[in-house]
N, C-alpha and C positions, 0 to 999 in steps of 0.2 A: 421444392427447394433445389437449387442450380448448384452443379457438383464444386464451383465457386467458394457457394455462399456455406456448402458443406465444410470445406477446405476451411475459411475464414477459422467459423467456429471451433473446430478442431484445432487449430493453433492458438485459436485464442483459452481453450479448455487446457491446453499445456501449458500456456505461459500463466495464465492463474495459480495452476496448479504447484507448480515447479518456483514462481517469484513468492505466490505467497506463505508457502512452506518454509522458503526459507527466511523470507518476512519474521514470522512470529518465531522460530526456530530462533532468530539473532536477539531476540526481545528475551528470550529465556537464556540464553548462553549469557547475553552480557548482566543481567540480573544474577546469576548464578557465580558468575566472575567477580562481581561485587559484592558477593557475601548472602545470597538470600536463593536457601535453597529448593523454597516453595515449588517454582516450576518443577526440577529434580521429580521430587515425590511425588506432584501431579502429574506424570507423566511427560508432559511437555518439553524436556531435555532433549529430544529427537528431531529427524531427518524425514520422520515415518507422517507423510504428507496426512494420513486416516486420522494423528493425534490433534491436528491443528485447524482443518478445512470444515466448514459447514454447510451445506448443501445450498441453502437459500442466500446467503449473503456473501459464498464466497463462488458458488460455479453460479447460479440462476441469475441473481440478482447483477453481476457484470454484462452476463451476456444479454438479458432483458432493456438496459440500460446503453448499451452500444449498438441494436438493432434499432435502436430509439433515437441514434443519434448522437448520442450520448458518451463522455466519458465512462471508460466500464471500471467505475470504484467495485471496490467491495472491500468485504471483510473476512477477520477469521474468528475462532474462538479463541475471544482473548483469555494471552498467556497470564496466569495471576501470578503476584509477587505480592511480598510486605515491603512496602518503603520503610518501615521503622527498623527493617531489619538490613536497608543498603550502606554502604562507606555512600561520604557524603550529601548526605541525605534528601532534602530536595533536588539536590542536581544530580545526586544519583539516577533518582528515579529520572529526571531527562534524560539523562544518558538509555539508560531502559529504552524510554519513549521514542526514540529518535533513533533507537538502533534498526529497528524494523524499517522505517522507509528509507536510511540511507542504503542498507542494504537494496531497496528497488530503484535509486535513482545510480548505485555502483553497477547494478546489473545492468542497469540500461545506456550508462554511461561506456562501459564494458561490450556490450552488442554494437552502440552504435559508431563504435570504434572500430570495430572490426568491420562493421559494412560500410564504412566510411574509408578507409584505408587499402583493407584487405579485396572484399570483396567488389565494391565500386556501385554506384546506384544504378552502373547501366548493367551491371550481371541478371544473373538469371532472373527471371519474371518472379519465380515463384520462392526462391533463398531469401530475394531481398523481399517480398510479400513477407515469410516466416519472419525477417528480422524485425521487420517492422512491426508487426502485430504485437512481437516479445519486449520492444524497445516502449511504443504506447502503451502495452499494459501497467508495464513497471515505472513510464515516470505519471501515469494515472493514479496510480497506488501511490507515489510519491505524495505528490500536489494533494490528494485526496486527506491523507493521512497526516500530513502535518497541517489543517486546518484545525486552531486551538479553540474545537471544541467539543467539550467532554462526553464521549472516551477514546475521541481520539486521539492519536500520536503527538501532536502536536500542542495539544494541552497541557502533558507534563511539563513542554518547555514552558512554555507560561504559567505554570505552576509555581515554579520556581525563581519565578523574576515578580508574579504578581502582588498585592499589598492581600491582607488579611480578607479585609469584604469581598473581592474579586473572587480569590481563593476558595470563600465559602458559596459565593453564588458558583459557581464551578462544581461542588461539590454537589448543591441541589440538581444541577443539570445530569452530572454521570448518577446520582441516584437512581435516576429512570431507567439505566441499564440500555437492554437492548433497543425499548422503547423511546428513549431519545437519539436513539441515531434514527429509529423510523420517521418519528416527526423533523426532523434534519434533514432528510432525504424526501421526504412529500412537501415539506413547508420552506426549507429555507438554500436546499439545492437550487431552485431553479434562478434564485438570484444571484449566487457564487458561480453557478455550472458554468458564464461565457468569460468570470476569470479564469476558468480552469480550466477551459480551452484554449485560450489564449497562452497562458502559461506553459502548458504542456504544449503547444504548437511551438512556443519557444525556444522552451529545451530543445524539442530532437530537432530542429533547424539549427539549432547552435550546436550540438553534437556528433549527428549526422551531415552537417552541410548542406542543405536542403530540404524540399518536403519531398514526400511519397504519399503514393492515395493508394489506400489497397480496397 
């Protein structure tokens, strides 16, 4: 492996590390702030990156998936909540849902303003490489996380706008736990993956003002 391709990785293990902390960190504060103090007691009220990160789906599984080509989604261990215990109760819980990935598309809308502005895309080879890497991770994680379907982020929203059957077919899907996001990610990624590219090539050209290849 080429001190490169070393380089890559390692920025990309920080911006995982560092967006998705504070990803599920925002899903617990804003549930917390609405009345539901589960996360609290489970721990998950923190900054402490060790409470929220999972080895496989949150470092292995992005970096596996972007040597591949690939958007580097991932996941963490999700923060629990009672929705019977939020202020305004299904849109609570969207609120909950959707705290987490705006948080990664504020982060990245935030990076690629400063390399867009401050720093310039013709600065240094290797700043605007770190930006970039930090700026794809997080609207990866965006696009990734608010696809509405269950357990992801983007479920809750459509939770709360959906009709009753919807809601319970929804319900059977996140039953599966961690095991429907596997079959999500072997069976039905590879026909969302070239919106999610596409999307996310969107954003940071609309953000940044152009592309970058790192």
């Amino acid at each position: 492996m080429q001190g490169e391709d070393v380089l890559i990785i390692v920025m990309m293990l920080f911006s995982i590390l560092f967006s998705m902390t504070l990803h599920e960190a925002m899903h617990a504060f804003t549930s917390h702030w609405l009345g539901d103090d589960t996360a609290y007691h489970m721990g998950r009220l923190t900054l402490n990156p060790l409470a929220h990160i999972d080895l496989f789906t949150t470092v292995l599984m992005p970096i596996l998936l972007f040597l591949s080509g690939l958007p580097p989604i991932g996941a963490a261990k999700p923060v629990p909540f009672n929705p019977s215990r939020l202020r305004y109760d299904e849109f609570g819980a969207a609120l909950v849902g959707v705290a987490g990935p705006l948080t990664n598309l504020g982060l990245a809308v935030f990076a690629g303003l400063w390399l867009r502005f401050v720093i310039g895309l013709g600065g240094s080879e290797t700043i605007v490489a770190i930006f970039t890497m930090f700026i794809y991770v997080n609207l990866s994680f965006f696009v990734f996380n608010m696809i509405p379907y269950p357990p992801l982020d983007g479920s809750r929203v459509l939770y709360a706008f959906a009709p009753e059957p919807l809601q319970n077919f929804m319900r059977q899907i996140e039953s599966f736990g961690i095991f429907g996001i596997i079959v999500f990610i072997l069976v039905i990624f590879q026909f969302v993956s070239p919106i999610m590219v596409q999307s996310i090539n969107y954003l940071f050209e609309l953000i940044v003002g152009g592309s970058v290849s790192f």
